[in-house]
N, C-alpha and C positions, 0 to 999 in steps of 0.2 A: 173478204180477208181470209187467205186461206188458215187451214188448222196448220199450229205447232207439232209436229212429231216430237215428243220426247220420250228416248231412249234411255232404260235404265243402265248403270254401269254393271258392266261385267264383273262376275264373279272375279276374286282372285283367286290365280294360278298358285297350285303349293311348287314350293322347287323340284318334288321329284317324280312330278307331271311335264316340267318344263325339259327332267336331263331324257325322260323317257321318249317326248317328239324327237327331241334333239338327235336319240340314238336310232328311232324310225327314218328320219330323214338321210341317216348317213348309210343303210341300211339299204334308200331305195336307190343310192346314186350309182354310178354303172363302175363295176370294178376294173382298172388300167391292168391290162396283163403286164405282167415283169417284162422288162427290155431286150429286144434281142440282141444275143453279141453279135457282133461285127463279124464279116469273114478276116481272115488271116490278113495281113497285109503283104504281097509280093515282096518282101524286105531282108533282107539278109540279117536282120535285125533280132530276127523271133530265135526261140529257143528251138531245138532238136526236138524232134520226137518222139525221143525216148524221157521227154518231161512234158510232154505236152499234157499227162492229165493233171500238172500242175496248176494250168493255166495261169500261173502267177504272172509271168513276163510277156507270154505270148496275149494274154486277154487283154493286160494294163497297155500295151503297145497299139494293142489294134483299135483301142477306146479312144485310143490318146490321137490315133493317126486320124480320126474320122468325128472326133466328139464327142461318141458315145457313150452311157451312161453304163457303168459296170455295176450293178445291183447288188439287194445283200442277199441274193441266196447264191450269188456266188462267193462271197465271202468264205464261204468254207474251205472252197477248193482253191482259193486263191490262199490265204493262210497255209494248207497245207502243203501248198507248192514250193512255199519259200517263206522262212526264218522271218518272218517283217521287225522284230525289233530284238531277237536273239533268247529270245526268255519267253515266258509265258507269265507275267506277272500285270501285263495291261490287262484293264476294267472297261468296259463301254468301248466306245465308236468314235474317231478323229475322225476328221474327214478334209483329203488333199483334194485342193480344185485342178483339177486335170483338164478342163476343155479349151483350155486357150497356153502358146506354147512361144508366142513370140511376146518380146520383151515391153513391148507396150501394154499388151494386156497385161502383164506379170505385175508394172509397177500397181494399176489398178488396185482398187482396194477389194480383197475378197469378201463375198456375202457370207457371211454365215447360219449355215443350212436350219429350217426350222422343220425338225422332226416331226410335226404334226402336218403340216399344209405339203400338197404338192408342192417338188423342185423344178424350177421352170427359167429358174435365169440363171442359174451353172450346173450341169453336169458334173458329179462328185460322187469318187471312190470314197466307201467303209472300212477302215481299218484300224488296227488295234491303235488303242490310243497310249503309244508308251513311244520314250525320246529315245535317241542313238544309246545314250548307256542306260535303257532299260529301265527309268524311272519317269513314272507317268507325268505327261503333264497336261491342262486343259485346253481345249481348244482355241481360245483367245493365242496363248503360246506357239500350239502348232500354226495357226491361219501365219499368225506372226514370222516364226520361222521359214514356212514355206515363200512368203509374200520376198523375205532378202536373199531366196534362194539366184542364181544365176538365169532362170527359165523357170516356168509351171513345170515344165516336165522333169530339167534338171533336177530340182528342187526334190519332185514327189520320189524318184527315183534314188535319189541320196536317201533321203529319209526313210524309206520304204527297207534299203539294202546297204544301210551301214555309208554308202558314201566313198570306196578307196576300190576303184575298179577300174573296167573299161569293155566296152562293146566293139564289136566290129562296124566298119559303114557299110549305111543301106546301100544295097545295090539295087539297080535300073529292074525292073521287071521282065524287062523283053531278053536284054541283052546280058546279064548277070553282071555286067561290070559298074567297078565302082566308081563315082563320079567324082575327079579329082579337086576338091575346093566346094562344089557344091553340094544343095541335099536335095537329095530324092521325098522321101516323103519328111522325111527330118534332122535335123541341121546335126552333123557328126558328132559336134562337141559337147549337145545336148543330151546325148546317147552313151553318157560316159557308165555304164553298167554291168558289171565285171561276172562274165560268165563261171569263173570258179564263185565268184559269191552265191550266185545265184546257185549252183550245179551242186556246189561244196566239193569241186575235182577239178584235177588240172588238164586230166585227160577227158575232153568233153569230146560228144559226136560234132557231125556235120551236119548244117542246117538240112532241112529235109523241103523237098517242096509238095503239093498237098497229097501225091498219093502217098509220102512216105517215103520215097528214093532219097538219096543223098543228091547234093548240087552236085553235077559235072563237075572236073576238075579243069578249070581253064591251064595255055599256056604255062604261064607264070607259076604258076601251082606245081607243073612237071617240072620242071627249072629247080622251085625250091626242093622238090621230093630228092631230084638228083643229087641237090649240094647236101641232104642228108645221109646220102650213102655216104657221100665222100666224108663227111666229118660230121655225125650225128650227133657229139659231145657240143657244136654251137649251138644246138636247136635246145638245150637242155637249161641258158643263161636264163637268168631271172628275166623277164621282161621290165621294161623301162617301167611302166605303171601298175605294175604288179610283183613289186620287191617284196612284199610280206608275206608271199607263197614259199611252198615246200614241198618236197615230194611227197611227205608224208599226209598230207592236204587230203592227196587224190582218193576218193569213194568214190566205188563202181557205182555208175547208172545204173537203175531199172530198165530192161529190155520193154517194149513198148509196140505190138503189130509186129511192124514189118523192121522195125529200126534197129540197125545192127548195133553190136556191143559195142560199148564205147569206146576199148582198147583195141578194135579192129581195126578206128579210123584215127586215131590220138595223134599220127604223124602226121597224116594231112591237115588235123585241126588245130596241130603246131603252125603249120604255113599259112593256114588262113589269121591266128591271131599277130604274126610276124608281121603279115602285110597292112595289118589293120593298125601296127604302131606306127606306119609310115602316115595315115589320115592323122593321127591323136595328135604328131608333132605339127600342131598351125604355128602360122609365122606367130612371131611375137610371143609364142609361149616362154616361159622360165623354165631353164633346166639344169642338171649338172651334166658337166660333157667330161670324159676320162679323157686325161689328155695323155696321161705316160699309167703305169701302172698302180703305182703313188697318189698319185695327184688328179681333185678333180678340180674341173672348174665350171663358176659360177657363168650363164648367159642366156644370151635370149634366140631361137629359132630364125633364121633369116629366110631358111626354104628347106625342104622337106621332100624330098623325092625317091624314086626304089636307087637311083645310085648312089645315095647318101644325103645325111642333114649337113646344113650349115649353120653355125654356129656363132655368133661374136660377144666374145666373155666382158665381162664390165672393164674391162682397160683396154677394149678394143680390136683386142687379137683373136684372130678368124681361125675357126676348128672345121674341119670337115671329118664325116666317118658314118659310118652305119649308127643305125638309131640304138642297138643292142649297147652302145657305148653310152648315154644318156638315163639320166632318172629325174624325173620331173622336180623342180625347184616349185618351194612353198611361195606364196607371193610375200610382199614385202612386208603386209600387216601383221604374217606371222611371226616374224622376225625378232629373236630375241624374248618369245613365251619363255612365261615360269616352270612351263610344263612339258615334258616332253609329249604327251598324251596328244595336248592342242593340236602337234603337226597335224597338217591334211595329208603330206607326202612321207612316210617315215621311213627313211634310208640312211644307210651311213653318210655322206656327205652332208644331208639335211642337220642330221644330229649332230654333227663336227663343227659345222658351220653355227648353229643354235648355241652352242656351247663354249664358241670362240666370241663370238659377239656381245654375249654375257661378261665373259670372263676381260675380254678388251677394255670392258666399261666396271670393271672392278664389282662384277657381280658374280661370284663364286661358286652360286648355290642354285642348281634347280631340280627340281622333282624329276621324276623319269616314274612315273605310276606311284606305287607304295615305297618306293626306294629314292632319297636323297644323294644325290652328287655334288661333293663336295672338291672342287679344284683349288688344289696349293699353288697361292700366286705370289712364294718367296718373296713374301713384303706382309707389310702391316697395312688394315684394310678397317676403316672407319667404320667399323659395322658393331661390336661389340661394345661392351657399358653396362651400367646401368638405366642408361634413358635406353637402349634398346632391348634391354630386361623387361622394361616396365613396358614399354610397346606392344611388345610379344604376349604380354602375361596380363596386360588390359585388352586382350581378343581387337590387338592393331596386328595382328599378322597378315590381314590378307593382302592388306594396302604395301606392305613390309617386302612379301614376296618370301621365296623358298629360306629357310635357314636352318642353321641345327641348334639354334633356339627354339624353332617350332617343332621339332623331331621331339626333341625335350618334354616339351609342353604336353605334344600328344601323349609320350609313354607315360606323365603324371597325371595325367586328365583319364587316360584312361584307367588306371591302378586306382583312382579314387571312385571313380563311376563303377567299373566291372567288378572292384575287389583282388583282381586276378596280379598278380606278376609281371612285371614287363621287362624289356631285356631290350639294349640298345647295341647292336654289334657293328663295330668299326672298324671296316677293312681295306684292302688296299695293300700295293708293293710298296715296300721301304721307301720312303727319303715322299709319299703322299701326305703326310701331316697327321695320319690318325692321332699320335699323341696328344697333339696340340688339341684335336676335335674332339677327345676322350676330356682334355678340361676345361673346354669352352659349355662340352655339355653338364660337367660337375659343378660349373659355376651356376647354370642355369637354374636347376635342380637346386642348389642352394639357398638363391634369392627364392626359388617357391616355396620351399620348405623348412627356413630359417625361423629361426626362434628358440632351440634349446642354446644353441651354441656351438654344438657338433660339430655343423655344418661348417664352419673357418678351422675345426681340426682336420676333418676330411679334406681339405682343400690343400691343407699344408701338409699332407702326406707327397702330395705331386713334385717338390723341388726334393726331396730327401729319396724317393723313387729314382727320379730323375737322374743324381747324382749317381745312386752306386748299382745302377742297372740299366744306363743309358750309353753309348759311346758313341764316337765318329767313324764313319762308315768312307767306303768309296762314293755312297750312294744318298748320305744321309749323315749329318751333321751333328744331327740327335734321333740316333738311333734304338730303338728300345730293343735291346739282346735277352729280354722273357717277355714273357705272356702275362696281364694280370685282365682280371676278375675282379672287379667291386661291385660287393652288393651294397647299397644303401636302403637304409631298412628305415619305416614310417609309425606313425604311430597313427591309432584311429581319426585325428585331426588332420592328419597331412603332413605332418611335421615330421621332422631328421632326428631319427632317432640314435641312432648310429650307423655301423658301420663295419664289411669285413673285405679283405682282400685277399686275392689269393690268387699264389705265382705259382709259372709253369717254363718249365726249363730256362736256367739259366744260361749264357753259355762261357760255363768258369773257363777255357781254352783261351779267350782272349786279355784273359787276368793276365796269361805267361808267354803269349807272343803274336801279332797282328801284323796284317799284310803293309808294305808300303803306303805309305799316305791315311794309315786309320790311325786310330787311338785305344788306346784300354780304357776301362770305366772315367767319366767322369771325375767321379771324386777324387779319385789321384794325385789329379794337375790342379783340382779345386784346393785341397790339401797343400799342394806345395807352392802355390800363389797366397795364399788368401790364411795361413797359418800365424796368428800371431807369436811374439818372439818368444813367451813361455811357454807358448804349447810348440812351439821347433824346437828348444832346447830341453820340456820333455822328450819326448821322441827321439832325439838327433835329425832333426829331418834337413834333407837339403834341397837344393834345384829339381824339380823333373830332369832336367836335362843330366845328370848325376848317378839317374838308376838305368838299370841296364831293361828291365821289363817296360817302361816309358820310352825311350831315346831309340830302341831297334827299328820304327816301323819313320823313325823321321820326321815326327808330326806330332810338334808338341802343344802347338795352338789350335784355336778354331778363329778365322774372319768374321770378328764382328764381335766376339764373344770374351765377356772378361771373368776369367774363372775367380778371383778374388772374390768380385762383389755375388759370385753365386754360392761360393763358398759361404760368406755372411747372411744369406739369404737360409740355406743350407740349415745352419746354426740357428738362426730365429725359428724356421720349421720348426725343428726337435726339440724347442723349447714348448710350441705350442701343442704339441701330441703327446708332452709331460713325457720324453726321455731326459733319463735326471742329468747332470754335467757329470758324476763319476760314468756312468753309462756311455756318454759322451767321449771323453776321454780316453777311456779301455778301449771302445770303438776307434780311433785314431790310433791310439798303440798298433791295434793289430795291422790298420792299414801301411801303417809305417813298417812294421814287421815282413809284410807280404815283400813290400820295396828290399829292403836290405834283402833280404832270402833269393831276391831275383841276381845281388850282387857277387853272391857267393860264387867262390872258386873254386876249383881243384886240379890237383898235382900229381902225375903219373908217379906212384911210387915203385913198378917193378917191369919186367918185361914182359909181363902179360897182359899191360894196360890197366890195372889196378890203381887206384886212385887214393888220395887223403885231401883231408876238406882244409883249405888254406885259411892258417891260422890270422886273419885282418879285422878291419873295423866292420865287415859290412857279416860279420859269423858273429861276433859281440855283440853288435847292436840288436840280430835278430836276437838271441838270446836272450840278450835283458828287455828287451820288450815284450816278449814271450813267459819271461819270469821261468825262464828253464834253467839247469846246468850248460854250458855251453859246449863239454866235453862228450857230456850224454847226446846234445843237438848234433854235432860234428860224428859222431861213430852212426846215428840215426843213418844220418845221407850219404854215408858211404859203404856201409856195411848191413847186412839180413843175418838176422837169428833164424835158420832153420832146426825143426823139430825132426829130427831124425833117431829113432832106436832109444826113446826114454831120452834121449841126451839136445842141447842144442850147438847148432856146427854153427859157427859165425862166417858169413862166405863176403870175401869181398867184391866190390862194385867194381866197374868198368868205368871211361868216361860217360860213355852214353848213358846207362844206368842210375849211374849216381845225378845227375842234370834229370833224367827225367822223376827220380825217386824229390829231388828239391825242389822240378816245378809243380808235381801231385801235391805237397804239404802245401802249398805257397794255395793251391786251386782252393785245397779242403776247407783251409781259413779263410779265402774269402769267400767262397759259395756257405758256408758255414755263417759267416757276419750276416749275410744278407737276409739267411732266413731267419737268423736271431733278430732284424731289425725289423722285419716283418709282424714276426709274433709282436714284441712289443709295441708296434703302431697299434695293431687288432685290439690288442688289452687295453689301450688308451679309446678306440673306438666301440668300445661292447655295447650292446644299446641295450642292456636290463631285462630291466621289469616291464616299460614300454614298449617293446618290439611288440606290433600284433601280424607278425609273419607276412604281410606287406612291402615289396621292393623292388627296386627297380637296378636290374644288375648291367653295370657298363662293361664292354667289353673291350680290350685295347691289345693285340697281338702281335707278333712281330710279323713284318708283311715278306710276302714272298720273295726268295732271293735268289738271282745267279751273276755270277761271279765268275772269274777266267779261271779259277779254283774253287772247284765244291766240296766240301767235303761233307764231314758227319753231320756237322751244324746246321751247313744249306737240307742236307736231308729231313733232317727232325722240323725244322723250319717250314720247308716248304709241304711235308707232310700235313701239320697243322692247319696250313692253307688250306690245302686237299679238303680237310675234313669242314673246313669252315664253308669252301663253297660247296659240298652235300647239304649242309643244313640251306645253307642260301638256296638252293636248286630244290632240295624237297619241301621249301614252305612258300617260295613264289612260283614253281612250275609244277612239280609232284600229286604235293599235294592239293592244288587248287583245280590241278586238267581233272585230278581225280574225283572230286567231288562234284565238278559238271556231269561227269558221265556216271556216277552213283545217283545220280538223281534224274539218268535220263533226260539230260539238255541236249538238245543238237549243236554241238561244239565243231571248231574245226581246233585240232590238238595242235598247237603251238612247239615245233621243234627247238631245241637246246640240246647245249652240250653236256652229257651226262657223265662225270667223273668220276663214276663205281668204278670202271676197268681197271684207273690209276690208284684208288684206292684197294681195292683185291690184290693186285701188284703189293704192294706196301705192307699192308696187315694179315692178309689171309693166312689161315694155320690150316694146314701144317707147315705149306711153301710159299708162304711171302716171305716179301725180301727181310723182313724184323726177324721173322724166325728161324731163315735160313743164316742168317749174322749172329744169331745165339746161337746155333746151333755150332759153327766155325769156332767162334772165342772161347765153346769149351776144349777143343783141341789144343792141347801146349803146343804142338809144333807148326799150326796154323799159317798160313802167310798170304799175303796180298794176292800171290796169282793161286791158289787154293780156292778164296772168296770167291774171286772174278771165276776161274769154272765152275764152280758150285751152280753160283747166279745164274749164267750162264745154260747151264744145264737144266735146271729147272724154272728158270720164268723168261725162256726165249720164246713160248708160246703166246705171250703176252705183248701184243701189239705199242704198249705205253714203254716197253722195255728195248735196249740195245745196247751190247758189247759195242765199244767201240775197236779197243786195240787195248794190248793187255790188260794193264788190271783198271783202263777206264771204261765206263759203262754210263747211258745216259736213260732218261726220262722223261716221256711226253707227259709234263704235268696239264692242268685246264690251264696254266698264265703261259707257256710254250717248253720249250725242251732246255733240258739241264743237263749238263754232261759234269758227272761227279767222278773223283777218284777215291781210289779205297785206300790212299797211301793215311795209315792213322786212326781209321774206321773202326777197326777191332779194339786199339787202346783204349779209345774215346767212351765204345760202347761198355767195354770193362770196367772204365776208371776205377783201376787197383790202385789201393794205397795199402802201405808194408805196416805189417802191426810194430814195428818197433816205431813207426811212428809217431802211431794212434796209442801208445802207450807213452810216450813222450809227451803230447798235448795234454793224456792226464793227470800227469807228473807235476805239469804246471801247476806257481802259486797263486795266478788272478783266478778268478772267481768266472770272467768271463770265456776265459781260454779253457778252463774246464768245463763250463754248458757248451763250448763249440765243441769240445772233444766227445763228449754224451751226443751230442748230436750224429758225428760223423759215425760213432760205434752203432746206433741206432739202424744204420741201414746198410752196412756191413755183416759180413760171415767171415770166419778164419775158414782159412784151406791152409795147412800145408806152410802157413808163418807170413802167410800173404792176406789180406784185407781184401775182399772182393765186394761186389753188390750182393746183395740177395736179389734181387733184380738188376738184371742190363738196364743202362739210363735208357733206350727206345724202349723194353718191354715197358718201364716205369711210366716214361711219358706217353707211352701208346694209353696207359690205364688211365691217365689224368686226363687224357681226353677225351676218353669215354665218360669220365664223370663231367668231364664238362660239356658233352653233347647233351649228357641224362639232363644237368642243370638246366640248358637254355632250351632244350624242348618244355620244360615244366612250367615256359615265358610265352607272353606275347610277344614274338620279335616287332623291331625296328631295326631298318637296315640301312648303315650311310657309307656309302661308296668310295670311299679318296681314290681322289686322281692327281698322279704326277704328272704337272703341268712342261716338264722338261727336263731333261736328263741331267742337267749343271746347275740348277738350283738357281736360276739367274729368274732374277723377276721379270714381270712384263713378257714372257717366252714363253710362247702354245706351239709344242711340235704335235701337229696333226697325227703322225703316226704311230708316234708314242701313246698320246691319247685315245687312239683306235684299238690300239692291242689292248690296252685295260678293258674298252668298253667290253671289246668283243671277248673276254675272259671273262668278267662278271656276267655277260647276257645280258646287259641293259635294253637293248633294239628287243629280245624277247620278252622281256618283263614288261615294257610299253606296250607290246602287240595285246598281251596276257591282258592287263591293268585295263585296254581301252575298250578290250569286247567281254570283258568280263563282268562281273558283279561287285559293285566299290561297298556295298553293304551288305551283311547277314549275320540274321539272328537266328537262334534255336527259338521255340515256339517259347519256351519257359521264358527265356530272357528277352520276348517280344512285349509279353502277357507283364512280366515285372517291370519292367519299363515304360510303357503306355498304359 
């Protein structure tokens, strides 16, 4: 029997016996040298060689064409080649699988890489691990992403370079040409990778082959070189897949060995990317094809050759033309986004079509980046309530889609989060809706911040606004003829505390006489429909059709509109903003007064044209509604007390004179009512002792105007525009390119239209146009063609500026050209009123005719027995609107767009090119370019640190 061996157990092992073998064994195993790159691949495909030490494109292409693994110690120089995700804010390592490029491998599931153990079953590039807009995400996401790309390679190469580009097709190796339909080393359509992206220039070299020479110029190449002597200005069109370029794009290359400057060969590498849109258009692609100048149309690629594409648009009809006439169509999933950003293709037609599609389906509202566009679709549209108050305001907005509820939402979300001020500006040309959208967002705001009560006074401020500062336009039904400004002020809970408003030029001229087919204020024809039978028999009041200031312009209704019951509407207001009924009252006299004063007559008494004011009912009536002498009213309008030698000379009036001396009194009183009616809302809105300096200020302005007649108004008007799109252009273009490039980002700067030139024109002292019109109106002998060469003389250097023919002169403003006349321009800016007037008003017994007359004295000077400004109304209004730039720079804007859906106000009507002129004035297509390669979030360190 043999012996047992028994063997004692082993000692145990402590663990850092066990990590020490552990780090011995790895220690003896043999180290894998890093990967060699690939040679270049023969491909028309690789970058120039004046980037080749980027190796960003040229390394990723030659890995991709052959498998190879591109390592991380290239990593650096691959990052430094090329922008991979625009920012420098990605942490760690993604990682795109690049070794397989056809669509079966693609659907496969990708492995994901385990950073300890060798890679052995995919070859995988290192790169920063951050998404298209800069915000990182995890690898699960990327493999994800990558896996629904169209190809591995498509895919890596989106994601890698932003995604909106285009490469040229590979060419044959032996024979440099390109293979028509097939791929050489890789499928064309795969290869979609836009050499200005990559280059960051428009003007890039030509491909080099390895000692560094440029490629020969084939044929076809001489051909195009020739058609650019003949017409060099084709070679310069946007190309079809590269519409969000610009001249100002182009940054010079790095010179590189032997590789000539970029701008030595930039016309040949015109012809080479020209010929390369002939491969991009495959059959079956989506595209916009121009068919007339106007008009694009929607279809699909039929064939694609150098003597033209063909085309057949969704109803059938067959386009032929060069491919310079096409821009690639989004596919159909894109169809109708919330967002402008989403598009893949972003062109005018793209955004037109996006925008109509929406608006067909009675969906109004879509994002375009930080800016809302809001289309007026002249009809009433199921979207507003209370159930979509509380939708929006229970964080159901996304499901909801874009609205200026959520605009709302935000400027209150964020005023309670930041502390900070917020500011909601609402713009747009006449007859777009901003008023309407200024109290869809007041309502909003309301339901959030409801609970004192305030909030339903503030809201009824909107019909009493409405009435006696709103009229009928050519262009616009309800027109707003001033500017307001509402702050809504909060209390540390959130709550409406109160409330202030504040107006900017009125325009009193249509109080006393309007073009064909418009209306004067509002309240007028409210008044004289909707007046019950003691307050007409206070007054005397009769038909609108009766007074002569109403009945001149022919148009004494509005379609669809019953002034009665807004009259009554009118009345409950003023009741809830506590104007008392005497207040009330007095307020109606003077309206009534204006009327009758517009009826007044007069009678040639001599043969020098001398006048006397006709002794009738419509001289009485103003009088005792006025609470004046009637005899004192009557010598007022047709006779001046001048101060000459200690003594006064009584000089009498002319006709013209006297009519304009009776329609200045008629302006004074009611520009006069409106601001008394102002003040008094404000005093009913004061918000105390609660105010903690908190608010959110809405902005609602009259929108830019041109008219077959321009005159003062259109000026001051569209001035205001002017100034509102500088703040729009320095808070979404200015100042946002500028804080990339203070921080040293590598941007490509986003071109827009910059309207300083037109404003310098307008304001600039000593010779803009405001100061060269004060300076004319102090001249007594002044006259129309005096203005016009003045002007003339001094801002014909100014490209925004043109005489036309005598005393008319136009202006390229940012919304297009306005051709103004000066016939009235000097009056306007003077608005004189004669002291025997303004001594007249304070003659009066009412209480209220005497604070309008304190008012009017207030911002007058005697000259000479003459009432003048202390201020010209543009110097005045130039100054109100520098206080109101200082206000809304002191905010966070919010910015919502109106668009007029159509020139006639007819529902269910999108004129395409009406629509386009808006975009293209506000910069929408820039502000998306801006919004999609930009930064959607930034914090200062402090406000990082107090927040998380």
């Amino acid at each position: 029997m043999s012996k047992l061996q028994v063997m004692a157990p082993a000692a145990p092992r402590s663990t850092l016996e066990e990590m020490l073998e552990s780090l011995k064994k790895i220690d003896d195993q043999s180290k894998d040298l890093p990967p060699v790159l690939p040679q270049r691949p023969p491909s028309k495909a690789r970058l120039p060689s004046s980037l080749r030490s980027r190796k960003a494109v040229g390394s990723l292409l030659g890995a991709l064409s052959q498998d190879k693994l591109v390592g991380p110690s290239d990593t650096a120089e691959i990052t430094n080649g090329i922008d991979l995700n625009r920012s420098s804010r990605g942490n760690g390592d993604a990682y795109v699988c690049v070794s397989s490029v056809n669509s079966e491998q693609v659907n496969q599931p990708l492995p994901k890489p385990d950073p300890v153990s060798n890679i052995t079953a995919a070859e995988i590039l290192p790169v920063e691990k951050t998404h298209l807009n800069g915000v990182p995400e995890n690898d699960e996401e990327f493999f994800e992403e990558t896996k629904k790309s169209k190809s591995g390679l498509n895919g890596a190469i989106r994601d890698l370079n932003s995604g909106d580009g285009e490469i040229e097709p590979a060419r044959d190796s032996k024979t440099g040409s390109a293979e028509n339909g097939a791929s050489t080393e890789l499928e064309t359509e795969d290869l979609r990778l836009d050499l200005d992206d990559c280059c960051q220039s428009t003007d890039v070299t030509l491909p080099f082959d390895e000692g560094g020479e440029s490629t020969p110029m084939t044929s076809s190449d001489a051909e195009m070189e020739s058609a650019y002597e003949k017409d060099p200005e084709d070679f310069q069109d946007d190309l079809p897949f590269d519409d969000s370029k610009t001249a100002s794009d182009s940054v010079p290359l790095p010179d590189e060995g032997n590789a000539k400057p970029a701008n030595a060969l930039s016309m040949t590498a015109s012809f080479k990317r020209r010929k390369a849109d002939l491969f991009a258009l495959k059959k079956n692609s989506r595209v916009w094809f121009r068919a007339s100048e106007d008009s694009w149309v929607l279809g699909v690629v039929q064939s694609a050759t150098d003597a033209g594409s063909v085309v057949c648009s969704t109803d059938g009809q067959v386009f032929k033309g060069a491919s310079k006439k096409m821009l690639p169509a989004n596919p159909e999933i894109l169809e109708g986004v919330d967002d402008l950003i989403q598009l893949s293709y972003l062109n005018e037609p793209a955004v037109l079509h996006n925008l109509q599609y929406r608006f067909d389906r009675d969906t109004i509202y879509t994002k375009a980046g930080p800016v809302l566009i809001a289309i007026n679709p002249f009809k009433k549209i199921p979207i507003y309530g209370s159930e979509f108050v509380q939708a929006y305001r229970n964080k159901m907005k996304e499901s909801l889609g874009p609205h200026v509820y959520m605009t709302a939402d935000s400027a209150y979300k964020a005023m309670i989060r930041d502390g900070a001020n917020q500011s909601i500006i609402i713009s747009g040309e006449s007859g777009a809706g901003k008023t309407e959208t200024a109290k869809i967002t007041m309502q909003y705001l309301a339901a959030l911040g409801g609970g004192r009560g305030v909030e339903n006074e503030i809201l009824q401020t909107n019909p009493i606004l409405e009435a006696f500062g709103n009229a009928k336009t050519l262009r616009n039904d309800n027109s707003s003829r001033f500017g307001k400004l509402i702050d809504i002020h909060f209390d540390t809970s959130g709550r409406i505390c109160g409330a202030k408003i504040q107006t900017y030029l009125l325009e009193k001229s249509r109080v006393v006489q309007q073009a064909q087919g418009e209306r004067s204020y509002h309240v007028f024809y409210q008044l004289c429909a909707g007046a019950d039978p003691s307050l007409r028999v206070h007054v005397n009041l009769k038909a609108a059709s009766q007074y002569r200031y109403l009945n001149q312009s022919e148009c004494l209704v509005i379609d669809n509109v019953d002034d009665a019951d807004l009259f009554q509407s009118m009345l409950s207001a003023m009741d809830v903003v506590q104007i008392s009924k005497v207040d009330q009252k007095n307020a109606f006299c003077m309206l009534a007064a204006v009327l009758w004063l517009g009826n007044v007559t007069f009678s040639i008494c001599d043969s020098e044209n001398h006048v006397v004011v006709d002794d009738n009912e419509a001289i009485q009536s103003a009088a005792s509604l006025l609470h004046c002498n009637v005899k004192e009213l009557m010598a007022a309008l047709c006779t001046r007390k001048i101060r000459a030698r200690h003594e006064d000379i009584v000089q009498k009036l002319s006709y013209e004179q006297a009519s304009d001396s009776r329609d200045a009194l008629a302006k004074a009183i009611y520009a006069s009512l409106f601001d008394w009616l102002v003040d008094v809302i404000n005093k009913s809105l004061e918000s105390g002792k609660h105010r903690t300096g908190r608010s959110i200020s809405i902005l609602d302005i009259y929108g830019f105007e041109s008219f077959k007649k321009n005159s003062f108004e259109q000026l001051c008007i569209n001035y205001a525009n002017e100034r509102l799109q500088q703040h729009f252009n320095r808070h979404l273009f200015k100042l946002e390119q500028e804080e990339y490039t203070a921080e040293g980002i590598d941007w490509t700067r986003v071109d827009f239209v910059d309207n300083q030139e037109c404003l310098d024109l307008i304001e600039r002292r000593p010779l803009g146009l405001i100061s060269l019109l004060d300076e004319e109106c102090t001249f007594p002998r002044a006259t129309e063609e005096t203005l016009s060469m003045k002007l003339n003389k001094h801002l014909n250097g100014n490209s925004c500026f043109k005489l036309e023919r005598g005393t008319i002169f136009s202006i390229h403003h940012y919304a297009g050209e306005v051709v103004y006349e000066t016939a009235g321009i000097m009056e306007k800016n003077r608005d004189l009123l004669h002291a025997d007037l303004l001594h007249l008003l304070g003659s009066c017994e009412c209480s209220l005719v005497n604070s309008l007359a304190e008012r009017v004295r207030d911002g007058f000077r005697k000259s000479n027995g003459m009432e003048s400004q202390k201020q010209s109304v543009a110097t005045k209004f130039k100054g109100q609107l520098y206080k109101l730039m200082q206000r809304l720079e002191g905010t966070s804007p919010h910015f919502v767009r109106c668009i007029k859906s159509n020139r006639f106000q007819n529902a269910n009507a999108y004129d395409n090119d009406l629509v386009l002129q808006q975009l293209r004035c506000c910069g929408v297509l820039e502000v998306v370019r801006i919004a999609r390669s930009g930064y959607p979030t930034r914090y200062s360190h402090h406000q990082f640190a107090s927040r998380w």
